[in-house]
Every structure is written in C-alpha cells, then in structure tokens.
N, C-alpha and C positions, 0 to 999 in steps of 0.2 A: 110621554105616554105613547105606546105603540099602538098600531090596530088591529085587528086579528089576520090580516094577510099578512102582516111584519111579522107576527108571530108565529105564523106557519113556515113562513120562510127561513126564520132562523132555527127553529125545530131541528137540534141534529140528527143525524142517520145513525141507524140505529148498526150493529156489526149482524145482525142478521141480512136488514137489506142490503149490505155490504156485499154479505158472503153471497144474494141470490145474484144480483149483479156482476159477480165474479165469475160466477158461474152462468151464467149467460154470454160472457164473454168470450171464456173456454169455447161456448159450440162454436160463436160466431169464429173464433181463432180455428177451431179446427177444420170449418169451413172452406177458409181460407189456403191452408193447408193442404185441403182435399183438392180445390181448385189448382194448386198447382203439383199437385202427387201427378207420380205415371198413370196412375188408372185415364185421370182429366188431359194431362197434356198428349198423353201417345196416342187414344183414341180419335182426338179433338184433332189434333195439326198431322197425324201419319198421311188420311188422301189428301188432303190438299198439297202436301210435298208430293203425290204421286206425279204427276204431268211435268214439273221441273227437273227430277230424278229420270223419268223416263226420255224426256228430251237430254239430257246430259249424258245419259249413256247409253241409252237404248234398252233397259230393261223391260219386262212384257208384266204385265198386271199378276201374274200370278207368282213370277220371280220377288217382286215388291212384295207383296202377300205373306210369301213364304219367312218375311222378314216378324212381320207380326204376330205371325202363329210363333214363330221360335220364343220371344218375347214373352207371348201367353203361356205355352209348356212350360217357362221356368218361374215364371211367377206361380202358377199351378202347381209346379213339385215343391216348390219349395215355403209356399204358404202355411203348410202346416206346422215344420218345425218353427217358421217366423213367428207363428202368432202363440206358441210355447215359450219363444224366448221372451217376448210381449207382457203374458204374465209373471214369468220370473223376473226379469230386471225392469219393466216399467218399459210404455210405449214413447217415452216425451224421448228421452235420449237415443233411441234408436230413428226416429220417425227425422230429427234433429242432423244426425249424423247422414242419413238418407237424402236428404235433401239437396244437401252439397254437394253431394256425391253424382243424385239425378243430374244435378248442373250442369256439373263436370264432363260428364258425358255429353250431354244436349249439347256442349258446346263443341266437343270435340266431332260433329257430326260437320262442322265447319272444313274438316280437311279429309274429306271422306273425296276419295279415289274412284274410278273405275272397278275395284276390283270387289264385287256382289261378296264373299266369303266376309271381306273387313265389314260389308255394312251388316250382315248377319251378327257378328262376333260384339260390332256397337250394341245394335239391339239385346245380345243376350245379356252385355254387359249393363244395357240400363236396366232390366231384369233383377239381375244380380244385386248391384247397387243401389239401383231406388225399390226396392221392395218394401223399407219401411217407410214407401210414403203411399200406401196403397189402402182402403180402406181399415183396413184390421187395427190399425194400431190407435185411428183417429176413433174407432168404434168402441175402443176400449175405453178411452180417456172419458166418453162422453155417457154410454153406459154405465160406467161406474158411478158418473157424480151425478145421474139422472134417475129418478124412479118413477115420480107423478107424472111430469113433464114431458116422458122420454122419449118416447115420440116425436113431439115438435121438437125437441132437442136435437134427436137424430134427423129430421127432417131439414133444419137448419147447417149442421156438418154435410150432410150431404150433399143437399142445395148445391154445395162449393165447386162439385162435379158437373152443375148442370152451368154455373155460372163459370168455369174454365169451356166448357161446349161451345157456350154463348160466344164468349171475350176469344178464345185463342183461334177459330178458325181465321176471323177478321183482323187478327193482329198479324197471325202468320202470311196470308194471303197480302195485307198490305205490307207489311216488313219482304217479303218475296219482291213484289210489285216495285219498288223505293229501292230496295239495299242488295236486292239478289238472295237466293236462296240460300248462299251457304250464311249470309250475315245475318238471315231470319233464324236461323238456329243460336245464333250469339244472343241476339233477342231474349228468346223463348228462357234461355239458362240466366239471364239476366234480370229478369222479373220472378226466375225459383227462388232466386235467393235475397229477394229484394220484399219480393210477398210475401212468399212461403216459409220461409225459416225466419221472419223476423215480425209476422205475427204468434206464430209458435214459442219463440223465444222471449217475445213478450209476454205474452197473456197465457200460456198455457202453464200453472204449475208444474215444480217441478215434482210436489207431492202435494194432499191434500192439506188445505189449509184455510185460513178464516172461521166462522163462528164454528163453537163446539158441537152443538147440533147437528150443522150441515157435514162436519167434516165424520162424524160419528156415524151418522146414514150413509155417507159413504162408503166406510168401513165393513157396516152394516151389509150393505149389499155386496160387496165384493168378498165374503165371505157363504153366499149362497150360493149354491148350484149343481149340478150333476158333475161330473169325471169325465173324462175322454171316454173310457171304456166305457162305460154308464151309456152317454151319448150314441154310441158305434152301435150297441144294444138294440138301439130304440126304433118303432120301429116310424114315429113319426120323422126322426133325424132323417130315415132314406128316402121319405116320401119328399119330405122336401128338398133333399140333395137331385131327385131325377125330377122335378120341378124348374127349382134352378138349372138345372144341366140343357133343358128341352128351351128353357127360356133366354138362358145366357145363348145360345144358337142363335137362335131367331132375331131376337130382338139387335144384339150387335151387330149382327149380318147386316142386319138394315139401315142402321146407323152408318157401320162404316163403308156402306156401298152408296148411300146416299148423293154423295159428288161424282163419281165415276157414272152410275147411273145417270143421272140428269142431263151430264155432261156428253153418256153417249145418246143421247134424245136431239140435242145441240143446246142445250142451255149454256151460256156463259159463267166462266170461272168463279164471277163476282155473285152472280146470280146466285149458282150453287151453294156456295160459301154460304151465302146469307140464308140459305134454305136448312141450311148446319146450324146457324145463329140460332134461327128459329126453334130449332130442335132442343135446341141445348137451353134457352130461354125457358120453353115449355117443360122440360126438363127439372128445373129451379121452381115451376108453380106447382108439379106434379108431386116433390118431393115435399115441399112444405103443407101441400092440402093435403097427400096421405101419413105423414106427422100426426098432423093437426085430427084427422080421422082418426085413427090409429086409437087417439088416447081417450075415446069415443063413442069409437063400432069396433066388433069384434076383426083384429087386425088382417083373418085371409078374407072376407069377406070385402074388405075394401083393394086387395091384390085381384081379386077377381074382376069386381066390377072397373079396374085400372087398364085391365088387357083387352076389352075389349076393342080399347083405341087401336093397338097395331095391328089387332085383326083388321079393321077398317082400312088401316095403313096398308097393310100388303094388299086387300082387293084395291086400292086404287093406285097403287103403283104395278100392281099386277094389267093393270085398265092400260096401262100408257100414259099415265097422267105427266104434265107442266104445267107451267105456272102459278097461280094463283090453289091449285087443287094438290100441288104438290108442297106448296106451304103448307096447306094443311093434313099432310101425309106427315110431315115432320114434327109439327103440332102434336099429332095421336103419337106416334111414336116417342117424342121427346116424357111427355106425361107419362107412359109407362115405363120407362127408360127410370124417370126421376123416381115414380112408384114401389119399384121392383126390388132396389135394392133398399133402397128404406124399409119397404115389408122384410125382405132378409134379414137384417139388422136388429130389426123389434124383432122377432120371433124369435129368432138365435137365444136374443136374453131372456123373452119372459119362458120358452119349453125348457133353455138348459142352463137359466141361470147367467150369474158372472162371473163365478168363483173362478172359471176355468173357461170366462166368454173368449180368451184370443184363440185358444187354440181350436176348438169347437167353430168358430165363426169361420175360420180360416179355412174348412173342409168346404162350406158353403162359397164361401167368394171361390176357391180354387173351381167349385163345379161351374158356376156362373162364369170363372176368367177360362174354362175348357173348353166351353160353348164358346167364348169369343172369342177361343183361338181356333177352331177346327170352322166355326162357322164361316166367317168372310174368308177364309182359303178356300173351301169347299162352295161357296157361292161364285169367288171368283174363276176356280174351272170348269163350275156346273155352266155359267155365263160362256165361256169361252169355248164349249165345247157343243153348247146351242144355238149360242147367236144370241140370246135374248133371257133379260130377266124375270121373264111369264114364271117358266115351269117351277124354279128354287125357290120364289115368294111363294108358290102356292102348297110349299112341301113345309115353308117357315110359318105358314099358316096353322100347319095342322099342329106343329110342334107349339105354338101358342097355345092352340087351343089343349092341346093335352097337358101345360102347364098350369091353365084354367081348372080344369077339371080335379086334379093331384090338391092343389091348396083350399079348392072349396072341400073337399072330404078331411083334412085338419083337427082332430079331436080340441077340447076347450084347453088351457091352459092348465098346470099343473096349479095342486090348491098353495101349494107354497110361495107361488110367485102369482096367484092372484090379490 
C-alpha cells in the first residue's frame, strides 16, 4: 500500500506539461543563442580589444570605431531582407547556419595583420555571415510559440544578451591577459559553437511540435498580423522607428564608450571590465522585470519608466564620476539596455502581429542597430575633438529623453491582438 506522496510521485506527466516545459526550454535555448549572436558578443568584447589592437598597431580610437559602424550599416541594410527570408524558410536553420559561420570569423580575427582595410572587411564579413544570429530570428522563434507568457518569454531570450555582456567582457579581458589577444579571439569562436549552436540544435525545434493544443495556438498566432505595406502605412510604426533610432544612439554610445571612458579618467583595465560586467548583469535583471511587466502594465508605459535610469546615467558620468558611482552608472544603464529592446520586441507583435513579425521587427532592430552604429563613432570624434565626455552625454541625454516622450504618446493595442 502506497501513501499519497508515493502517489503523487508516480502521477505521470501529462503531454501538455510536456509541451509547456518544451516550450520554456525553446526561450531559455534561445537565450542562450542571443548570448552568443553578434548583437552579445561584438558589443560585449569590441572595447576591451580596443587597448591591445591599438598597442599592436597604433590605430587611434576613431580608426577602431570606424570598424564597428561598418559592421552596424550592414547588419542595418540588410535586416530587412533577413527577416523576410525568416518568415519564408523558418529562423532555426538560418540562425543555425549563422552561427558557425560567426565562429569562423571571430576566429579568423586570430591572424589579422597591420593592414586597418582587412580588419574593416573581417568586421563587415561578421555582418554578413552572422547576421542570423542577431535578435530577429531568436524573436521569431519565441514570438510565435508565446502569446500569454510573451513577455517573460521574451524577456528570458533576451536576458541571453545581457548574460553574454556580463560573461564575455571577463572572459575576453582574462583570455587577453593568460593567452594573448589574438588566442582570446580563438576563445570567443570556441564557446559560439560550443554554447550557441548546440543549445540551438538541441532544444530549439525544428518545427512546432508536442501537445495538439499548444502546437495549434501556435499556428494560430503566426497566422495573424498586418503586411509589410500595411506596417510602412502606419503611423504608429514611425513613431516608434524614431524612438528606437534616438534611443539605439544614446543608449549604445554609452555602453560601448564605457571602458574607454573610465579608462581615460585612469581607472584600470580590470576595474573597467567589471564596470561592463555590471552593465551587462543589470542588463539580464532589466530584461526579465520588463518581460515580467510587460504581461502586466501597459508595455510603453513600462519603456518609459526604464529610461529614466540612463538619464541618471549620463548626468553622472557627465559629473566625472569613478568608482563605486560609476558602477552604478552601468547599473542604470545596463537596466535600460536590457528594457528597451525587450519593449521592441513585444510591441513589434502585439501592433503588427506575427504573421509577417521577422520582416516588420527587422525595420526596428535595423533603426536601433543605426543608432549604434552612427552613435559610438560620432561620440568617439565628438570626444576627440573636445577633449572630454561632458558635452556628447549631454546631447545623448536629450535623445533619451525624446525617446521617452515618442513611446509614452503610443495609442492602445490593436482589438485583434488584445
């Protein structure tokens, strides 16, 4: 005779909690995936190679720079057609294919030369070739098997970005530090393909699948939504495209000046790094509580109250701050970092739907990746052409706050996707 805990225990599972569990693994996989796409790894470990690269060759801050705006322009032109071919053939095999390919590259960055033109042509080629490891394809996957949840769903996939922020400055910086800079690049390609494609390959179907229900609501949803034209029409689509455009500015700027800046104060390498940690940690709390908001409170209302942390952020790095005050500069900033494009994301699907979310979503990430490629090149010669980081934080203030402004005016949700 059993007792009712033996009997709960042997209780099987039922193919519904199968399929929810399945589907919770999907985010966490895609996650993981995000953590190691180009958006997480190029941002995360580009300054910390600045000071090695520049002792190696003698490059100037804005020559490096120039590396990274190339990078952003072609993930930007070419987002759109990427996240067209997203919904036509399915995101798993392209995102899949991308992956290896990012590796490939990151590793070849191992026998980079003196000659500034090859490191240009690497970068545009990581562009090129890891572009489907860039949010769009991960937003698709996650979107579509999410409706209730979607939010902390998305919140979780993206987290992955704030968790490569966190993990890859400190791996890069110590892999530098131990192995030398160019064996920190064999590294970085060796955990894409170790993390990143082979939680992918595990847990992310290849098409929808498990209980009838779940896989039906699937279907369900990725069969709703506006059109590209439709979209282009509208005119909440532009409000939020020069939202993100004002935001992707500001906010990356500050991210990726972060070590450079600290660094010309004298803060140490290690120091710095971990001031990135921080960033990228808070990053990961920012994206998960505005998820978890999200499915809540009405979703620009929670984008709002997110920015006003890197407002905060630029007045006290505008101040001259260190140490312990500029941890928590990367704090605010990390939080709206992790916010911002998670509000992207939900709103992309519930104004215009999924039917046609990659191509549509990809207009938005391309405005956000324009902002962060025009931004930190344009901060690095506004810097160098001042002497000092006052005047451009206080010009990335204003473009905050006019991103503020754009998403609290936001009309309600359309009745079909409420």
């Amino acid at each position: 005779m059993t007792n009712g805990m033996s009997s709960v225990a042997q209780e099987p599972i039922t193919p519904a909690v199968q399929a929810r569990a399945a589907r919770w693994s999907i985010a966490f996989a895609c996650g993981i995936g995000v953590a190691c796409g180009l958006a997480s790894v190029l941002t995360a470990t580009f300054q910390v190679f600045l000071a090695p690269l520049q002792g190696e060759f003698g490059w100037s801050r804005p020559q490096l720079f120039l590396a990274l705006t190339l990078t952003l322009l072609v993930v930007t032109a070419l987002a759109p057609s990427f996240g067209s071919l997203v919904d036509r053939i399915g995101a798993r095999r392209l995102i899949l294919l991308s992956l290896l390919l990012e590796a490939a590259v990151m590793a070849s960055f191992a026998r980079q030369t003196a000659s500034l033109p090859l490191l240009y042509l690497r970068y545009i080629a990581l562009a090129v070739l890891g572009i489907g490891t860039t949010h769009v394809g991960f937003a698709r996957i996650v979107t579509e098997w999410f409706d209730g949840r979607r939010g902390f769903a998305l919140g979780i996939m993206l987290a992955g970005l704030g968790v490569g922020n966190m993990l890859w400055p400190l791996l890069t910086q110590t892999s530098i530090d131990r192995l030398g800079w160019r064996n920190a690049y064999l590294v970085i390609a060796a955990v894409i393909v170790v993390a990143g494609f082979g939680s992918v390959m595990l847990f992310v179907p290849a098409r929808p699948q498990g209980a009838a229900g779940v896989a039906a609501a699937a279907s369900r949803a990725a069969a709703v939504g506006m059109s590209r034209r439709e979209a282009l029409r509208n005119r909440t689509f532009w409000q939020l495209m020069i939202a993100f455009l004002a935001i992707g500015i500001s906010i990356s700027s500050v991210q990726s000046h972060m070590v450079p800046l600290l660094r010309s104060r004298g803060v140490d390498a290690t120091l710095a790094a971990s001031v990135l940690s921080v960033l990228g940690a808070a990053l990961v709390l920012g994206r998960l509580t505005a998820g978890w908001l999200m499915d809540r409170v009405f979703a620009p209302r929670v984008a709002v109250a997110f920015l006003i942390g890197p407002l905060l952020a630029v007045a006290l790095l505008a101040a001259g701050v260190t140490g312990p005050w500029a941890f928590l500069a990367g704090l605010l900033t990390g939080l709206a970092l992790g916010a911002e494009m998670d509000v992207t994301t939900y709103l992309c699907g519930r104004y215009f739907g999924v039917r046609n979310f990659g191509a549509i979503f990809a207009f938005f990430y391309a405005a956000y990746t324009l902002g962060a490629a025009f931004g930190p090149l344009g901060t690095a010669i506004a810097v160098d052409k001042s002497g000092s980081y006052t005047p451009v934080l206080l010009v990335h203030g204003a473009l905050i706050a006019l991103g503020a402004i754009l998403l609290a005016r936001l009309p309600a949700f359309p009745r079909w996707e409420s």
